[in-house]
C-alpha positions in Angstrom: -14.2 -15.5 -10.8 -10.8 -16.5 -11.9 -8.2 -13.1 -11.5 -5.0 -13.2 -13.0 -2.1 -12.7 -10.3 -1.2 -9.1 -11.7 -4.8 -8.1 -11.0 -4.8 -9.8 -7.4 -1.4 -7.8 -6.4 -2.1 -4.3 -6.8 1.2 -2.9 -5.2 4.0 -3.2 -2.9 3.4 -1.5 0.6 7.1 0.5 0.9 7.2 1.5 4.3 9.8 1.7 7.1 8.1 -1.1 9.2 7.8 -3.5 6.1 11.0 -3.0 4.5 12.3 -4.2 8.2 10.2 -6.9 8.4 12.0 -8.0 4.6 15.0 -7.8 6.2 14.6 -9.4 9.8 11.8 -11.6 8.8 11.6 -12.6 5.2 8.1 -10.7 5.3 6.8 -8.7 2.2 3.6 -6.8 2.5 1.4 -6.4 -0.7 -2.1 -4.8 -1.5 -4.3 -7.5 -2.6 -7.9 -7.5 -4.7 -10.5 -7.5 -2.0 -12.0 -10.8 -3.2 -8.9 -12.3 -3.3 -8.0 -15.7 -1.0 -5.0 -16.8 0.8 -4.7 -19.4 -1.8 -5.2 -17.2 -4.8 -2.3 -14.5 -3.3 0.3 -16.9 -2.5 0.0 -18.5 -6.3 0.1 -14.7 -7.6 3.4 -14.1 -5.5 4.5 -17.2 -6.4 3.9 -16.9 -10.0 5.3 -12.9 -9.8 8.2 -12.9 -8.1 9.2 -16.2 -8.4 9.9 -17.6 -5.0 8.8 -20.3 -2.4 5.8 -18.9 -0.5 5.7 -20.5 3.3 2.6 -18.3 4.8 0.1 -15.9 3.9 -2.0 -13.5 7.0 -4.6 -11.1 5.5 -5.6 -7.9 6.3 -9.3 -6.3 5.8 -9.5 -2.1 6.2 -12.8 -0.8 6.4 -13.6 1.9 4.6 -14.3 5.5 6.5 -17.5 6.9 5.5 -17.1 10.5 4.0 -20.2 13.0 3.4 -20.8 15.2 0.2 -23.5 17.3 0.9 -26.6 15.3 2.0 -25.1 11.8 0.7 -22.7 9.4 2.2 -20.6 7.2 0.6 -17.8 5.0 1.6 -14.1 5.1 0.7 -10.3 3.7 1.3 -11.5 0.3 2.1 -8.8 -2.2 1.0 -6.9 -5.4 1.7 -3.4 -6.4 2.6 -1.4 -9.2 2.8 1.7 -10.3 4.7 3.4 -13.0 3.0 6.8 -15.1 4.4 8.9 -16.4 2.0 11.2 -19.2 2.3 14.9 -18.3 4.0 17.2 -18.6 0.5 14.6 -16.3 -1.3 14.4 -12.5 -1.9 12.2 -10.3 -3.7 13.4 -7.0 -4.7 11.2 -4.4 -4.4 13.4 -1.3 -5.5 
């Protein structure tokens, strides 16, 4: 199944631990399509934002189980990714 790269990269996770690892580490942490590969993210990001991606690390959340009267069903489950870019690149996020 062949996604397009603004399907695979939902949205930016803003947070004060990510937007210091930008800064310190060249790190930018997305939310990815669940199916999604390494492979597959970096050429979204790299095809996005335009930049030089150097590494990718994935993330899988399991989702919490929540009840509704007698049925259970499963939500929040979702994937991130924390991708390094090379040194002279930025991507602005604000």
């Amino acid at each position: 199944m062949l996604l397009e790269a603004t399907e695979i990269i939902r949205r930016p996770l803003i947070t004060e631990r990510n937007m210091h690892r930008s800064e310190v580490r060249n790190q930018y942490t997305f939310e990815v399509q669940p199916t999604a590969n390494k492979i597959q993210i970096r050429l979204a990001v790299e095809k996005l934002f335009n930049v030089r991606v150097e590494s990718v690390n994935t993330v899988n959340f399991k989702g919490k189980k929540k009840r509704r009267g007698y049925n259970f069903h499963t939500a929040g489950k979702m994937k991130k990714a924390v991708v390094t870019i090379h040194a002279d690149d930025k991507i602005d996020l604000l």
